[in-house]
MIMARKOL-197336 format. One record per residue (C-alpha): residue in three letters; x, y, z. Coordinates in steps of 0.25 Angstrom, whole numbers, padded with zeros to 4 digits, always signed. Each point is the difference from the previous one (the first is absolute). Layout:
ALAXYZ ...
% end
This chain:
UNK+0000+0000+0000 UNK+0005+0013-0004 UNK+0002+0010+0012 UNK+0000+0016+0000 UNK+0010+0006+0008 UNK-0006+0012+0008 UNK+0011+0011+0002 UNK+0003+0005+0014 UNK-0008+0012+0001 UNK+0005+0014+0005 UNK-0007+0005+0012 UNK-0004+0014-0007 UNK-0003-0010-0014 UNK-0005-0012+0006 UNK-0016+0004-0001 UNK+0003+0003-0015 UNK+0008-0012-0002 UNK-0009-0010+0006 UNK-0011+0006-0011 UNK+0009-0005-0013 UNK-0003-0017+0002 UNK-0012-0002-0006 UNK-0006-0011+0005 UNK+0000-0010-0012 UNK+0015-0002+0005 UNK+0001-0015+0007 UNK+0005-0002+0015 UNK+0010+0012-0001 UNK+0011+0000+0009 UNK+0012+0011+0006 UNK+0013+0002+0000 UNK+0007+0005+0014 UNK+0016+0000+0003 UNK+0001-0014-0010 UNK-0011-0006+0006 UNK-0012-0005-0008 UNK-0013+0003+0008 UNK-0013-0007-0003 UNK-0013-0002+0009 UNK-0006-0010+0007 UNK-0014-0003+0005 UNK-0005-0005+0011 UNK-0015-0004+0004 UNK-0006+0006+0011 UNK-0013-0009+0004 UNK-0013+0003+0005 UNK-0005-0010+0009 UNK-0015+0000-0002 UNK+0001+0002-0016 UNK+0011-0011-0002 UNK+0006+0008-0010 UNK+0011+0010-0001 UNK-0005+0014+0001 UNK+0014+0007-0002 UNK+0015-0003-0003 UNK+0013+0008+0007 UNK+0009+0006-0009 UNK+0014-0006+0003 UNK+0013+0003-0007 UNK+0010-0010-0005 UNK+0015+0003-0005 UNK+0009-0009-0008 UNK+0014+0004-0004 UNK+0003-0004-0017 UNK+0005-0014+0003 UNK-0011-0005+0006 UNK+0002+0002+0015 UNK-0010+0006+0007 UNK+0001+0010+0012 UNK-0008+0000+0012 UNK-0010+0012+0002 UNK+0007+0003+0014 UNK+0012+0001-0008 UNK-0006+0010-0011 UNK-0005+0010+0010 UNK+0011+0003+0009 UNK+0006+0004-0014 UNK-0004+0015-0001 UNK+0009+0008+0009 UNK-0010+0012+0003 UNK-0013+0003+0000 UNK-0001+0006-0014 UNK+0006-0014-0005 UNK-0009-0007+0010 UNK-0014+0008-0007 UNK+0006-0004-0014 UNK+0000-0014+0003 UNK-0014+0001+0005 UNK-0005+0008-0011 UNK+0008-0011-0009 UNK-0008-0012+0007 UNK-0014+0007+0000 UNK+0002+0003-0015 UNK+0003-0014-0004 UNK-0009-0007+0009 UNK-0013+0008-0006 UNK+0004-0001-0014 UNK+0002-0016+0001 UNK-0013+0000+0008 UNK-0008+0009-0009 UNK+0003-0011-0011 UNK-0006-0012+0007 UNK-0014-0003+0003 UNK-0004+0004+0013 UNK-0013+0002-0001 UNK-0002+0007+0012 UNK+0011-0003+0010 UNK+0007+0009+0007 UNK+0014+0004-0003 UNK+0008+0001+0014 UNK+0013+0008-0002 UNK+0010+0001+0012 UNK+0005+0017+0000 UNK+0013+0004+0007 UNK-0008+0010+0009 UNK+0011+0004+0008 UNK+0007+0005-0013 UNK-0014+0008-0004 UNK+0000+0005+0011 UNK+0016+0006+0001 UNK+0000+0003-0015 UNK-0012+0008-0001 UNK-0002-0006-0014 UNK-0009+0004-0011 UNK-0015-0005+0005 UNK-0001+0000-0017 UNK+0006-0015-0003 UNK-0012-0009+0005 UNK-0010+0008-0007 UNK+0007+0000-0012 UNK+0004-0014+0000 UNK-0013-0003+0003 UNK-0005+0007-0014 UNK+0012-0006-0008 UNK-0004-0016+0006 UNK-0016+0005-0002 UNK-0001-0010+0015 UNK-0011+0006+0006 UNK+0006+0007+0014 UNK-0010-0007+0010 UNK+0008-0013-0006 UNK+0011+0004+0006 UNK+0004-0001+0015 UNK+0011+0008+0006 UNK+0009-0009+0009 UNK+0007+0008+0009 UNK+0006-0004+0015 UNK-0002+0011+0011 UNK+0010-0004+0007 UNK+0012+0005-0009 UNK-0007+0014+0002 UNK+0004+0011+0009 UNK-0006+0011-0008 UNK-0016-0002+0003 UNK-0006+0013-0006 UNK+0008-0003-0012 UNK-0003-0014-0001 UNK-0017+0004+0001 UNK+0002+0009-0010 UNK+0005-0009-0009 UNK-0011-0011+0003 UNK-0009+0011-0002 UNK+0005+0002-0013 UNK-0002-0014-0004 UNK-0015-0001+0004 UNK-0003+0012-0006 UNK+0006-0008-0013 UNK-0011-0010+0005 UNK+0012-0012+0004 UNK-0002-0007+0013 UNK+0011+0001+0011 UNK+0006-0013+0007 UNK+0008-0002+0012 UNK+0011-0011-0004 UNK+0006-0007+0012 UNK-0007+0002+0010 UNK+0001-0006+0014 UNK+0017+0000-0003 UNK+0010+0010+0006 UNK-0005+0013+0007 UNK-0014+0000-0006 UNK-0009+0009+0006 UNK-0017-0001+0000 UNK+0001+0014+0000 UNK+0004+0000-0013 UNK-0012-0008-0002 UNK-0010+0011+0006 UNK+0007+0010-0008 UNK+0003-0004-0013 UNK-0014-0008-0003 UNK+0006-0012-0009 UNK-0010-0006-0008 UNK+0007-0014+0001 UNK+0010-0003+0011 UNK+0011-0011-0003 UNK+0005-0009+0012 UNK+0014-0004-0001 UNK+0004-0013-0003 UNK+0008-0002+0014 UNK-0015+0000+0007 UNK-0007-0011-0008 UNK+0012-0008+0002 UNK+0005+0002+0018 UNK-0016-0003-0001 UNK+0001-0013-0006 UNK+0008-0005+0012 UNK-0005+0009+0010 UNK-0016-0002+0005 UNK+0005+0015+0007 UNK+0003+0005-0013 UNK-0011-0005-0006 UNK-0009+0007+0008 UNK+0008+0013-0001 UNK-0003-0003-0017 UNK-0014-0001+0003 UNK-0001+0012+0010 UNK+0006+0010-0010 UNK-0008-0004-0012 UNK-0010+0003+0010 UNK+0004+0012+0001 UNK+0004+0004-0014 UNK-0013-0002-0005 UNK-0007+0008+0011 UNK+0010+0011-0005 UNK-0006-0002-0013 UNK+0011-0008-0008 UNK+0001-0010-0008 UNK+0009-0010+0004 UNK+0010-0009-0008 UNK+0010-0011+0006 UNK+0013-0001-0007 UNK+0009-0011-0001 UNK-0009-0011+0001 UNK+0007-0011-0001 UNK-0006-0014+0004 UNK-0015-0005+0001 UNK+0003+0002+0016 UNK+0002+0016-0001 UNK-0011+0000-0011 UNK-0011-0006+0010 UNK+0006+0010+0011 UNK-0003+0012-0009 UNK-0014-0004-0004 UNK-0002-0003+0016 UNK+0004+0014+0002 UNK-0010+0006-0008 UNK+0009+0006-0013 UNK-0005+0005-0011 UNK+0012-0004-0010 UNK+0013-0009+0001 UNK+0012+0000-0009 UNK+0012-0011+0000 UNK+0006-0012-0007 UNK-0010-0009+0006 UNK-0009+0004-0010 UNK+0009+0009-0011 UNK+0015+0004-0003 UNK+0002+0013-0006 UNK+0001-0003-0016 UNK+0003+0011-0012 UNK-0016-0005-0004 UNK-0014+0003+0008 UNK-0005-0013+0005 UNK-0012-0005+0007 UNK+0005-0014+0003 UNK-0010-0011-0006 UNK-0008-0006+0013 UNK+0003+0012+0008 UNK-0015+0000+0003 UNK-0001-0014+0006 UNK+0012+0003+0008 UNK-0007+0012+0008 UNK-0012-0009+0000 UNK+0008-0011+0007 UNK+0006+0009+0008 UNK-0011+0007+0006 UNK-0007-0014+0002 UNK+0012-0003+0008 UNK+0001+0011+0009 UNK-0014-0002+0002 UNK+0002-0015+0004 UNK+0013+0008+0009 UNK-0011+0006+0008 UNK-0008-0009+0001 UNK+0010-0007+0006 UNK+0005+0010+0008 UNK-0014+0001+0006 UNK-0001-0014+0003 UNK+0012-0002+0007 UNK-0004+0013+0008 UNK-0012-0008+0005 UNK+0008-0013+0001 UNK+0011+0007+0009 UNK-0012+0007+0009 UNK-0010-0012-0002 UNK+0009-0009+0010 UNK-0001+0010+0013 UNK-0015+0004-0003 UNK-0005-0011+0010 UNK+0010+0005+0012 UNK-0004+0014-0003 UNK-0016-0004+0001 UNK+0004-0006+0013 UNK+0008+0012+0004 UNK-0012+0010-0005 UNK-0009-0010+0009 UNK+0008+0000+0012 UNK+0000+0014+0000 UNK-0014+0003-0002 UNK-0002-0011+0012 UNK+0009+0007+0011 UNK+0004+0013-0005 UNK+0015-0003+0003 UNK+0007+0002-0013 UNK+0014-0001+0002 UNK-0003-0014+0006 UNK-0010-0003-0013 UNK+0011+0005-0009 UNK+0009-0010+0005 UNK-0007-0009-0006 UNK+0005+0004-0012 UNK+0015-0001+0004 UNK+0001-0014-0003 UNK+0001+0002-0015 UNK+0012+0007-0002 UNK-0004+0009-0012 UNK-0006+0008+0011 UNK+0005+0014+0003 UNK-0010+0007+0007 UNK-0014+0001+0006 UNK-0008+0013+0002 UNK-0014+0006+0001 UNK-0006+0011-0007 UNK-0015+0006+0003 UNK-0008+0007-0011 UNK+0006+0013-0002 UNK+0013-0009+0000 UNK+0007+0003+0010 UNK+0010-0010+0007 UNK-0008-0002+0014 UNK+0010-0011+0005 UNK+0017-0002-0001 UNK+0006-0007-0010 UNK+0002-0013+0004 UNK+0012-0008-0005 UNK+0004-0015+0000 UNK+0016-0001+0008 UNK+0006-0005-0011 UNK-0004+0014-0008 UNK+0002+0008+0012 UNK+0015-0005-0001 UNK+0001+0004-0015 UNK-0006+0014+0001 UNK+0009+0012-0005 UNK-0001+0012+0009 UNK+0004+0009-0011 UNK-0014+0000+0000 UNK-0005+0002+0013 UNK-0008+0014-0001 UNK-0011-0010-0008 UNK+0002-0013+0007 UNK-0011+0006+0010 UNK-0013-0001-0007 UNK-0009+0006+0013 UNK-0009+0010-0005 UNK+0005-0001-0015 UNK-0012+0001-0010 UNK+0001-0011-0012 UNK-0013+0005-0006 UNK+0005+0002-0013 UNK+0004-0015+0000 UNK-0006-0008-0010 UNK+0001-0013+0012 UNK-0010+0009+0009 UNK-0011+0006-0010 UNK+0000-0013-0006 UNK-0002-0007+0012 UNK-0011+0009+0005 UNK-0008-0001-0016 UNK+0000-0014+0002 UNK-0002-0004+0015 UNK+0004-0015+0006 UNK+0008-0002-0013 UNK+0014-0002+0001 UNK+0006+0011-0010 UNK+0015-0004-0005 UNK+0007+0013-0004 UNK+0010+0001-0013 UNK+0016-0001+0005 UNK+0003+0014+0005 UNK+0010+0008+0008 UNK-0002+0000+0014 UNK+0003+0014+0004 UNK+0002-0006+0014 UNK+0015-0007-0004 UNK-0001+0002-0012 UNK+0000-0012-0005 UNK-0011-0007-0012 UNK-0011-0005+0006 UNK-0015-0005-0001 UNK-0012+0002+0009 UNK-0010-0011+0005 UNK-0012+0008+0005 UNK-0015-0002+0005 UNK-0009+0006+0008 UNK-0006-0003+0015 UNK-0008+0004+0009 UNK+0005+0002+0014 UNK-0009+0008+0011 UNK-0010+0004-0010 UNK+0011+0007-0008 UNK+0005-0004-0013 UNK+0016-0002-0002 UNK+0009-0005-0012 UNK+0009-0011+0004 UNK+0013+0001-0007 UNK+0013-0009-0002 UNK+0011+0004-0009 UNK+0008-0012-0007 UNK+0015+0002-0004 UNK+0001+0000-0015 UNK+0014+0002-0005 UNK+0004-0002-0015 UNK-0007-0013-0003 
% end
């Protein structure tokens, strides 16, 4: 296949330039330093179309024997920031010619921009408009990749997100989750799609704490109002975790290597399909062994609860529960939810508990109202209610609640029991 060079643009010429290769040229590529640059593609998956909905930009140098060079390797090229910009601008040129010549129907193209070197350089705001005009890709195609962490220049930095919006282009956040990265950026930069960095998805494959880190901040992204993608998906494991987390999109090699080419693999549908079918299996799973693990202390908890409501003793009734030792604590709630009795502990707990945490050990007159184990307990009386694993606030350490209501002296009390649950 015959290729069309792209000539490295001058900053003050590049807008002009980038107007003279019409698009009837195949695949061009560049020439920077006696390196061949060419793109790459890579799929970016939405989970509940099973399709990809957009491909990343990514640049690929190879010197004239053959040899390739590795990306890392071509950026640390430049030796200031003017360089720096060129070699963006260079990137972003070839990347929306080649892309602007493949069907794409209407996929998003995610380009990766230098932002700490927009920002420094003050460069004409011009080039993306008028590369846009000289590709003919429609700007709400095209999603501006920039990592806010590399920034120390904010007003600038808005100003120039603003400039891209007005184009009509959609902002990203790339790496999110790695180095110094701030949610205050989030709050003021307003991203239409958040990228979480690859170095998450995969500490949250070996790490249930992790994990729920993953699923906390997608959480929270999307109440922010972002769109999230999960980078650097890797393995069917990581793939699950992210659809158990609630994202929106994944990229990675599990599912496409960048290729010079836009490709929607064959069977990508069934994939997500299968995918989602088993993460649902995951948590059902996950419920059923919740239920298995609580199911097994249920009957001393009813004699416990029974015991109670008998004699009134309740450090005596809770001892009861002692002889399992998943047992943590016992304590009782009335119903505005306040903690009408001392937490109660089993010895061998007493012995493990850490008095960095003293200030909350004490749960006299706290008020677990807003726990879900107490209004539960109280919509549904004399059933046991068994609580999703949480952190307990009193040792911080994960937990779930067995709770149930009873009537004591013609007043109505939640009966509680924490069960230890560390990463299962």
């Amino acid at each position: 296949m015959h290729h069309a060079a792209l000539p490295l643009p001058e900053l003050d010429q590049a807008a002009r330039i980038a107007l003279q290769y019409p698009l009837a040229e195949p695949m061009p590529y560049s020439h920077y330093r006696g390196l061949s640059l060419s793109s790459h593609f890579q799929p970016i998956f939405s989970i509940a179309h099973g399709r990809a909905v957009g491909y990343e930009g990514l640049v690929r140098a190879r010197h004239a024997d053959g040899r390739t060079e590795s990306p890392a390797t071509l950026l640390a090229m430049p030796k200031d920031g003017r360089e720096c910009l060129e070699l963006d601008r260079t990137c972003r040129t070839l990347h929306m010619h080649n892309f602007a010549r493949q069907a794409s129907g209407h996929a998003w193209l995610f380009l990766n921009l230098n932002s700490q070197y927009l920002v420094s350089e003050r460069p004409d705001i011009g080039f993306t408009r008028t590369l846009l005009r000289a590709t003919g890709l429609p700007a709400h195609r095209l999603v501006i990749e920039i990592i806010e962490s590399e920034v120390r220049d904010q007003v600038q930095l808005k100003q120039f997100i603003r400039h891209f919006r007005e184009l009509g282009c959609l902002i990203a956040i790339d790496d999110f989750g790695a180095g110094h990265s701030n949610f205050d950026r989030i709050w003021d930069l307003e991203p239409d799609i958040v990228k979480i960095d690859r170095r998450l998805i995969q500490d949250a494959s070996h790490s249930a704490r992790v994990e729920r880190i993953l699923n906390g901040l997608v959480s929270l992204l999307h109440e922010a109002g972002c769109l999230v993608v999960v980078e650097g998906v890797e393995s069917e494991h990581e793939a699950l975790l992210a659809i158990a987390a609630n994202a929106d999109m994944v990229q990675g090699f599990h599912f496409a290597k960048p290729q010079p080419c836009l490709i929607d693999p064959t069977g990508v549908a069934e994939t997500f399909a299968r995918l989602r079918r088993g993460q649902q299996w995951q948590s059902g799973k996950r419920s059923a062994d919740l239920q298995h693990y609580s199911r097994g202390i249920e009957g001393l908890f009813q004699q416990a609860r029974a015991d109670f409501a008998a004699h009134q003793q309740f450090a005596q009734s809770s001892a009861l529960l002692f002889s399992d030792p998943r047992t943590v604590r016992c304590y009782l709630l009335d119903e505005a939810g306040y903690q009408v009795s001392p937490s109660v502990y089993p010895l061998h707990y007493q012995q493990r508990l850490n008095l960095r945490f003293a200030p909350l050990l004490c749960g006299d007159h706290a008020n677990w109202s807003h726990k879900h184990y107490h209004f539960r307990a109280l919509k549904q009386p004399g059933v046991i209610q068994v609580s999703r694993p949480y952190l307990s606030i009193a040792d911080s350490r994960m937990c779930i609640t067995l709770s149930q209501t009873v009537h004591v002296g013609g007043l109505l009390r939640v009966f509680c029991c924490d069960l230890d649950w560390q990463d299962r």
